[in-house]
C-alpha positions as CSV (number, residue, x, y, z in Angstrom):
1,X,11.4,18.8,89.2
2,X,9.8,20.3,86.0
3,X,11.5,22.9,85.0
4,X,8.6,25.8,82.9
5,X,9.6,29.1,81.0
6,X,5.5,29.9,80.8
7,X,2.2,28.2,80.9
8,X,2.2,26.0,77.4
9,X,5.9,26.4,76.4
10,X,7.1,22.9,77.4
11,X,8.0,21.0,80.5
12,X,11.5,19.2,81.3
13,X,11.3,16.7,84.0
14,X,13.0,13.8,85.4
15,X,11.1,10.5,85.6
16,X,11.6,8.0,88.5
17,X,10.3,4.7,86.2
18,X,12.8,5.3,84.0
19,X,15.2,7.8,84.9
20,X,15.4,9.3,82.0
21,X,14.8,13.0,81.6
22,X,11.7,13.9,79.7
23,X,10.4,17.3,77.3
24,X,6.9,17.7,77.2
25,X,5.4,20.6,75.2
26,X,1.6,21.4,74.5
27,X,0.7,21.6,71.1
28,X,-3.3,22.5,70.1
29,X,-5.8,20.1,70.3
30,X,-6.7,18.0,67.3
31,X,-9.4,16.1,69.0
32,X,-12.4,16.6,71.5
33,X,-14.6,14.5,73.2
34,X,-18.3,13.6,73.5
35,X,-19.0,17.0,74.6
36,X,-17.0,19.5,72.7
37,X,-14.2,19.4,75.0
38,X,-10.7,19.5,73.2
39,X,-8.2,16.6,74.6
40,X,-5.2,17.2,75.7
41,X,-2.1,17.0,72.9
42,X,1.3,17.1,73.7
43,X,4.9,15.7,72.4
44,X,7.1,14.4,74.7
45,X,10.7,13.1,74.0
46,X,12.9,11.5,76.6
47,X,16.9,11.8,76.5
48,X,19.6,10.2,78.6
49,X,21.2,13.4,80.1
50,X,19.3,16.7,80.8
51,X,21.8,18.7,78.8
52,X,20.6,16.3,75.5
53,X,16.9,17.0,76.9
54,X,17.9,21.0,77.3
55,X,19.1,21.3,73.9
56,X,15.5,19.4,72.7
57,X,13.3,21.6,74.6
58,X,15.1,24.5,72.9
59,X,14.6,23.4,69.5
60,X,10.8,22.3,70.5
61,X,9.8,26.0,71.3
62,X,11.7,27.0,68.2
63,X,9.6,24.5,66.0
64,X,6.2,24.8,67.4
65,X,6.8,28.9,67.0
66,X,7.4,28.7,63.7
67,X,4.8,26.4,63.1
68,X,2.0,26.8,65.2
69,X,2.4,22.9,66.0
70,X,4.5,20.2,66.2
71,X,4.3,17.0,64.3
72,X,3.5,13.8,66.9
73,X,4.7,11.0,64.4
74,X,6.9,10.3,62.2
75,X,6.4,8.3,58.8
76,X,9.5,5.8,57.8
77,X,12.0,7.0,55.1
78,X,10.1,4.4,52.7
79,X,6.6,5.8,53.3
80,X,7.9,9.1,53.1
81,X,9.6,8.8,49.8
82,X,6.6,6.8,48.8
83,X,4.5,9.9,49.6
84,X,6.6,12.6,48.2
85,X,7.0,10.5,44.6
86,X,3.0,10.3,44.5
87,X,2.2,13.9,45.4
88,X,5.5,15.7,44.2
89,X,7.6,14.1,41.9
90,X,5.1,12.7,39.4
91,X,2.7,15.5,39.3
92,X,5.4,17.8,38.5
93,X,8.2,16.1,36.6
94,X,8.8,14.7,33.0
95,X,7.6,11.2,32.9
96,X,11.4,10.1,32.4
97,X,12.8,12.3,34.7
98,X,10.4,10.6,37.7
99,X,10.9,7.0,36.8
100,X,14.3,8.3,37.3
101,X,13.9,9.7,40.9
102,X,12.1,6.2,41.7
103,X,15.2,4.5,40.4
104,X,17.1,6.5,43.2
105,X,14.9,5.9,46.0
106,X,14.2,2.5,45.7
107,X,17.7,1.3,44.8
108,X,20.1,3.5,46.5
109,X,18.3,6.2,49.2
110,X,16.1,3.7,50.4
111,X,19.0,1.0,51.6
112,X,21.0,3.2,52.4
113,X,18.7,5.0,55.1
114,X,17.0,2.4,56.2
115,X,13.5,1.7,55.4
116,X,12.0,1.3,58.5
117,X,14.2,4.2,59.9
118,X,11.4,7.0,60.8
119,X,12.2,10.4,58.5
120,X,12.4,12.5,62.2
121,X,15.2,10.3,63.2
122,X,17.5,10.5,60.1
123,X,20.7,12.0,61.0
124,X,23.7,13.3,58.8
125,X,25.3,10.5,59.4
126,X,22.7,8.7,57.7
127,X,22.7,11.2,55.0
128,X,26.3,9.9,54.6
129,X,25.6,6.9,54.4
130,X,24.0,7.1,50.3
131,X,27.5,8.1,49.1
132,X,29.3,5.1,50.6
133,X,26.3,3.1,50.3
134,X,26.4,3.9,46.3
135,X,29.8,3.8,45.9
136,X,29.7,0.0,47.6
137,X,27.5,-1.1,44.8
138,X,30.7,-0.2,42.2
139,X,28.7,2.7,40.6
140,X,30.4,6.1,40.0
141,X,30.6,9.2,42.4
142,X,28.2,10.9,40.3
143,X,25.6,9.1,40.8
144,X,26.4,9.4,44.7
145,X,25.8,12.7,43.5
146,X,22.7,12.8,42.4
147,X,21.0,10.5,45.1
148,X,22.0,13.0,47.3
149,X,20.4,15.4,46.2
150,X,17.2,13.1,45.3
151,X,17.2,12.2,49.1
152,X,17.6,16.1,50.0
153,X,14.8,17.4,48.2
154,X,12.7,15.2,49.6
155,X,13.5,15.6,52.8
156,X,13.0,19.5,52.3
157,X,9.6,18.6,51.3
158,X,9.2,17.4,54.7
159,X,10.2,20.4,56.2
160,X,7.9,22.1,53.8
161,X,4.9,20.0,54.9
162,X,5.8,20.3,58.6
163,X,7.2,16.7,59.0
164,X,10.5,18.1,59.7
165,X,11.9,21.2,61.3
166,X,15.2,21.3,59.4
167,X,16.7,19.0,56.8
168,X,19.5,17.0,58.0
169,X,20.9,17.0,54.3
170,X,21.4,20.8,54.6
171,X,24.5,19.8,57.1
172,X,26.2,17.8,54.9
173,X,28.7,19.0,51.8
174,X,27.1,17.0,48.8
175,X,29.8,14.3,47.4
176,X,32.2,15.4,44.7
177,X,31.3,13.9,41.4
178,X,34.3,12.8,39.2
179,X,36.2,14.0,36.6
180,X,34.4,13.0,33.2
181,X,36.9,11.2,30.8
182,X,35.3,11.2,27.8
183,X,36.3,9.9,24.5
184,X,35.5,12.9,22.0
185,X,35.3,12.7,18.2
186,X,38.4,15.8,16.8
187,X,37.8,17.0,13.5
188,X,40.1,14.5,11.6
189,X,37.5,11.6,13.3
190,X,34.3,13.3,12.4
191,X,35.8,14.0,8.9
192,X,36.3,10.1,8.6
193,X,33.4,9.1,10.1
194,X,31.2,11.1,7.4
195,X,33.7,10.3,4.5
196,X,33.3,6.4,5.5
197,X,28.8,6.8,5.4
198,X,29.3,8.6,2.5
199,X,31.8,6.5,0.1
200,X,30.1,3.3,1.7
201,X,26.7,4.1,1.0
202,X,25.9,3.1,4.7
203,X,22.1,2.7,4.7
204,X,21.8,4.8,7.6
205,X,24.2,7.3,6.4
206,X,21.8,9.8,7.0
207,X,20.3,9.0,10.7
208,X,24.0,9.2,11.9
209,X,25.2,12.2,9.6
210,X,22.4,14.0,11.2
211,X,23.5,12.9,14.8
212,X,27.5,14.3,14.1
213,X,26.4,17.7,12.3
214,X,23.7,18.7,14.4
215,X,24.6,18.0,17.9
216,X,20.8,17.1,18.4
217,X,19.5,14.6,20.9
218,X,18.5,10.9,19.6
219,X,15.3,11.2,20.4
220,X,15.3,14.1,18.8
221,X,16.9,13.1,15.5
222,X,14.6,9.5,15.9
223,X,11.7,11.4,16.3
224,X,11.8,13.7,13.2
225,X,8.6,13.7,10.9
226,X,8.3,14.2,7.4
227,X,6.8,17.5,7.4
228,X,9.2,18.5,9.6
229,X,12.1,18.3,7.6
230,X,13.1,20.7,4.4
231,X,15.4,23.6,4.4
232,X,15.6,23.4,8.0
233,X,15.2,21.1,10.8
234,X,12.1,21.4,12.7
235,X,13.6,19.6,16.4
236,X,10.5,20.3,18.3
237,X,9.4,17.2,19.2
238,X,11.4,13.7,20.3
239,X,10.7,10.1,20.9
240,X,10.7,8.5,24.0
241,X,9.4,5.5,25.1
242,X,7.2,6.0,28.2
243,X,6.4,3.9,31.5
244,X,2.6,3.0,32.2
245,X,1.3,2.3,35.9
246,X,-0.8,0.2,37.0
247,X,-4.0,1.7,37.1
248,X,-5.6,-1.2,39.1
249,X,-4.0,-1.3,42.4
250,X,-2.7,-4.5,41.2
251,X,-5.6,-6.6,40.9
252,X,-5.2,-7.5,36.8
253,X,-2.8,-9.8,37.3
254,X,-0.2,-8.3,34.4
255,X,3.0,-8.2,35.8
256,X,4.0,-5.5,32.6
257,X,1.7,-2.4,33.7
258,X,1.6,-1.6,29.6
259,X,-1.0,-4.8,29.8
260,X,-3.0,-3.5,32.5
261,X,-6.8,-2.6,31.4
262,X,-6.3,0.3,33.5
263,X,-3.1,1.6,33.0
264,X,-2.3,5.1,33.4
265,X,0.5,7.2,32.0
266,X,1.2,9.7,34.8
267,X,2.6,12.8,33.7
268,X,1.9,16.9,34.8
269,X,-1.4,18.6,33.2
270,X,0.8,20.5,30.9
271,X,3.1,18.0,29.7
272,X,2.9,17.9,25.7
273,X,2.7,14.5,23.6
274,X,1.3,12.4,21.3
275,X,1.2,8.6,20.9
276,X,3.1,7.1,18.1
277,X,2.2,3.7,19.1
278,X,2.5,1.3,22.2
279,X,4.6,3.3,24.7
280,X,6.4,5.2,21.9
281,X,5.6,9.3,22.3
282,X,6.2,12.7,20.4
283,X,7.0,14.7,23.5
284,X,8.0,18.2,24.0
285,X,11.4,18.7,24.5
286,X,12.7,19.1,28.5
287,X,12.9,23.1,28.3
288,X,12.1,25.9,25.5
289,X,15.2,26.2,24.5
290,X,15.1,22.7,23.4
291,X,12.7,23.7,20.8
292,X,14.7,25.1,17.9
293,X,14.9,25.0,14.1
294,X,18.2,24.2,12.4
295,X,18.9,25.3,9.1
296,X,20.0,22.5,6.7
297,X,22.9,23.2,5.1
298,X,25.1,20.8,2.8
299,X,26.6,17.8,3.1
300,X,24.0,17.1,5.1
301,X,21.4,18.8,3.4
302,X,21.4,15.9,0.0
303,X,21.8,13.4,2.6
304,X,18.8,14.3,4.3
305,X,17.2,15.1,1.3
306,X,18.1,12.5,-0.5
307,X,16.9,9.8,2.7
308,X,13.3,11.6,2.8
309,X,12.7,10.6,-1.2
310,X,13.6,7.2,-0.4
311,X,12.4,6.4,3.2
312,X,9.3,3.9,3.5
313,X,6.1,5.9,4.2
314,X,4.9,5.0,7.1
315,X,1.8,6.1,9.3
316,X,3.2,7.7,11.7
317,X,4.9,10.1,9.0
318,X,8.4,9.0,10.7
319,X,11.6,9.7,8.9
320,X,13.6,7.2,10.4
321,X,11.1,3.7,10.7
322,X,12.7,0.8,11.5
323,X,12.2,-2.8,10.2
324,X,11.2,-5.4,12.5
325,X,11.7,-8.8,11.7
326,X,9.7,-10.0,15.0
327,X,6.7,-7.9,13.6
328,X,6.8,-8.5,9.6
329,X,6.6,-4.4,8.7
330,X,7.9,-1.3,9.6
331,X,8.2,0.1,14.2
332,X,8.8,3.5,15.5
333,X,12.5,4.0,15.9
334,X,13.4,3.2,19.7
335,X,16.6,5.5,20.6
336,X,17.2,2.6,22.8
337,X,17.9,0.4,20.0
338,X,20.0,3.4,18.3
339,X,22.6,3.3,21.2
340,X,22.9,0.0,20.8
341,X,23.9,-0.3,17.0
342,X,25.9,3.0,17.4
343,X,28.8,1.0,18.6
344,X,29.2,-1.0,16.1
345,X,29.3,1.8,13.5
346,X,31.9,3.0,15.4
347,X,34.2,0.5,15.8
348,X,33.8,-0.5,12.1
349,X,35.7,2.9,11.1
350,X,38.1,3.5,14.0
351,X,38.7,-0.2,15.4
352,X,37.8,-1.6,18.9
353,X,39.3,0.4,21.7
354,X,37.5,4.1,20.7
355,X,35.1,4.5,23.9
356,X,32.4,7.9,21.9
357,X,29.2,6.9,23.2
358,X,26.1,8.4,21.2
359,X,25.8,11.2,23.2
360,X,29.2,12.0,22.9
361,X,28.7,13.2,19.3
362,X,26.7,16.6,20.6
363,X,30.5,17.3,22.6
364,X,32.1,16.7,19.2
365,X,29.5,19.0,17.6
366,X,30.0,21.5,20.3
367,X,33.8,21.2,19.4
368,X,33.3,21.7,15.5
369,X,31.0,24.8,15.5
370,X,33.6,26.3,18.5
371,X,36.1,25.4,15.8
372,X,34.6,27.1,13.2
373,X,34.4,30.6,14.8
374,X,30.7,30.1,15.4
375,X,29.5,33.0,18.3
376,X,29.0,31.1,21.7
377,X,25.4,32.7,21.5
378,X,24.9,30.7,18.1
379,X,25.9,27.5,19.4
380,X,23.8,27.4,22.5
381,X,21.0,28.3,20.1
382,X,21.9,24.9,17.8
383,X,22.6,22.7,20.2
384,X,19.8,23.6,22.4
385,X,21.4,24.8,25.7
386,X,18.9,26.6,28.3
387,X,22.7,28.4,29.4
388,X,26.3,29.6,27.9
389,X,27.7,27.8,31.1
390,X,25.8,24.8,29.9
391,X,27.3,25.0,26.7
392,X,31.1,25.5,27.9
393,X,31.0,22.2,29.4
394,X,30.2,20.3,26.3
395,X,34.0,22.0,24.9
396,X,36.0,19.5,24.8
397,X,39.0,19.9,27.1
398,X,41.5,17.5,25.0
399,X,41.2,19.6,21.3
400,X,45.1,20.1,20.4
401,X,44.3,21.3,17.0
402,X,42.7,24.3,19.0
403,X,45.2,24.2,21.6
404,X,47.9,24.9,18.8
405,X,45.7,27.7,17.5
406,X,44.8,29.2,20.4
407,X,49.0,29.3,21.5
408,X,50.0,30.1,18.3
409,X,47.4,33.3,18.4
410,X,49.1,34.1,22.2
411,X,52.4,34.1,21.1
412,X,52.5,36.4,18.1
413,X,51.2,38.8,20.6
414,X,54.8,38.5,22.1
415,X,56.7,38.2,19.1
416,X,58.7,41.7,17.6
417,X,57.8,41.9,13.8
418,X,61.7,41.6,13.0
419,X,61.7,39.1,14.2
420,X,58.7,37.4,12.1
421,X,60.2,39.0,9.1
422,X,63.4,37.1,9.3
423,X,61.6,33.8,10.0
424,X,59.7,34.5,6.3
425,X,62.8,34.7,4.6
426,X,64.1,31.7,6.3
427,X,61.4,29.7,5.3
């Protein structure tokens, strides 16, 4: 027996084919016939127990209220994600930052949700499943992480577009990411470091001097032009090497899309660049604060200095070209290249077993200008931080040299002055 609250506001009912219980609700017409009369649209669900079908009904009303209508089908999680890369992701993010996001879908949120699973039906269980799915794979619990929250925004673009009525990620605590336990350069290290380019003559003595006392970015430091380069450091631009599309639908037969007649570079109208050459770009750096000018102060002022006097000149006004055997002349610097030799640099002056990545150096930076009573303010400025928070986390944690100052400072507080009188004369 169908059970109504008014005419239009859904129907519960109890079906003798099946025996399942059945929610029916009116929604407006999207289509009429030959003459002009609408056709009738409606959703219905069907559940196993009339409680289950109560609780639907409930939420039904509450949807098409809020809406005005209720969705009738549901894409799959692949389609979906497909859909919200195209229209949302792309058009609004950083080339880098969406290939990114297309990593995540297609090799974690994907599997792990299924991709045939439709987006109405995903459940917080399935939510879930991406952190266990990840973690299965060996990779780390922050990127667990950060497919969650890939996977949650774009289900809250569903709810935006009226695909979803809630997001099932909202119901689920995101997964803890781990500790970090990183390997940071103290002051004795960066001291040896620079002494060891230095007494060495190490050819690139000025690309990775730059790197330790600047706390910039490799693309950043790659990426830095002639004319930007004199009493101060000019870091607004930085090198990147960008993805192409095909532009084709796939019909060129180029399985690279860089080889595609056709191929597009898809990026938001107000992204800022300018081709080097190939798929190496002067791009904006990722937020204003990026943009900055660093005055150049010694030693690494003559090492700089001294570099730009002697550099190859190149056409792309580059400071840091690199030569390519496989090409006969002179290539853009590729920071991919420059994370790869900075290990051996590395382990040439402290030994195998030291585990600084690249970008480890700005955390050592951070840790140097902290050390040398620089205002916070100041050092958010240098190393480019949109936030003072942002900056706090690049501290190191594991300083002892400040440790002992900082104690030392704490407990003079606590210590009488006849005490610290007698201890002079003892010395």
């Amino acid at each position: 027996m169908a059970s109504r609250a008014r005419a239009g506001d859904g129907a519960q009912y109890k079906e003798k084919a099946s025996g399942l219980w059945a929610v029916a609700i009116e929604l407006p017409p999207v289509k009429w016939n030959r003459d002009g009369k609408p056709l009738r649209n409606r959703k219905v669900q069907r559940f196993k127990s009339k409680k289950e079908a109560d609780v639907a009904l409930r939420e039904l009303r509450e949807q098409k209220r809020q809406m005005g209508t209720l969705p009738t089908s549901s894409p799959t999680v692949e389609a979906w994600y497909a859909k919200w890369l195209k229209v949302q992701v792309i058009p609004n993010k950083r080339p880098k930052t969406a290939k990114t996001y297309e990593q995540y879908i297609r090799s974690y949120i994907v599997p792990a949700l299924g991709a045939s699973t439709t987006i109405a039906k995903v459940t917080p269980d399935h939510i879930r499943r991406i952190e266990a799915f990840v973690l299965s794979q060996g990779l780390s619990p922050s990127t667990a992480t950060n497919a969650y929250h890939y996977a949650a925004a774009g289900l809250e673009f569903a709810v935006r577009e009226g695909v979803l009525f809630f997001n099932p990620a909202r119901r689920v605590d995101p997964p803890r990411k781990a500790v970090p336990d990183l390997d940071v350069f103290a002051l004795g290290d960066s001291v040896r470091l620079l002494e060891y380019l230095i007494v060495n003559k190490h050819p690139d003595r000025a690309l990775w001097a730059t790197y330790m006392l600047t706390g910039a970015r490799r693309g950043e430091i790659a990426g830095l032009e002639f004319d930007r380069v004199g009493d101060v450091l000019d870091l607004s631009w930085q090198i990147q090497r960008l993805a192409y599309s095909h532009g084709c639908g796939g019909t060129c037969g180029s399985r690279r899309a860089g080889n595609c007649p056709k191929r597009l570079l898809e990026k938001p109208h107000d992204y800022e660049l300018r081709q080097v050459k190939g798929g190496m770009y002067l791009t904006r750096p990722k937020s204003r604060a990026g943009k900055r000018i660093v005055p150049l102060v010694e030693p690494l002022k003559s090492l700089v200095l001294e570099h730009k006097d002697s550099a190859p000149q190149n056409e792309w006004g580059l400071m840091f070209p690199t030569r390519h055997a496989r090409y006969g002349g002179l290539v853009p610097p590729d920071p991919d290249r420059i994370t790869k030799e900075w290990p051996k640099l590395r382990d040439e002056v402290f030994g195998v077993g030291r585990r600084v990545r690249l970008h480890d150096i700005r955390h050592a930076a951070v840790d140097l200008l902290y050390l040398a009573n620089v205002p916070e303010h100041l050092i958010q400025e240098i190393i480019g931080h949109s936030t003072r928070s942002m900056t706090r986390a690049y501290k190191s944690q594991s300083d002892q040299l400040m440790l002992r100052k900082a104690m030392e400072s704490l407990s003079g507080l606590f210590t009488p002055p006849e005490t610290a009188r007698t201890r002079e004369i003892e010395q």
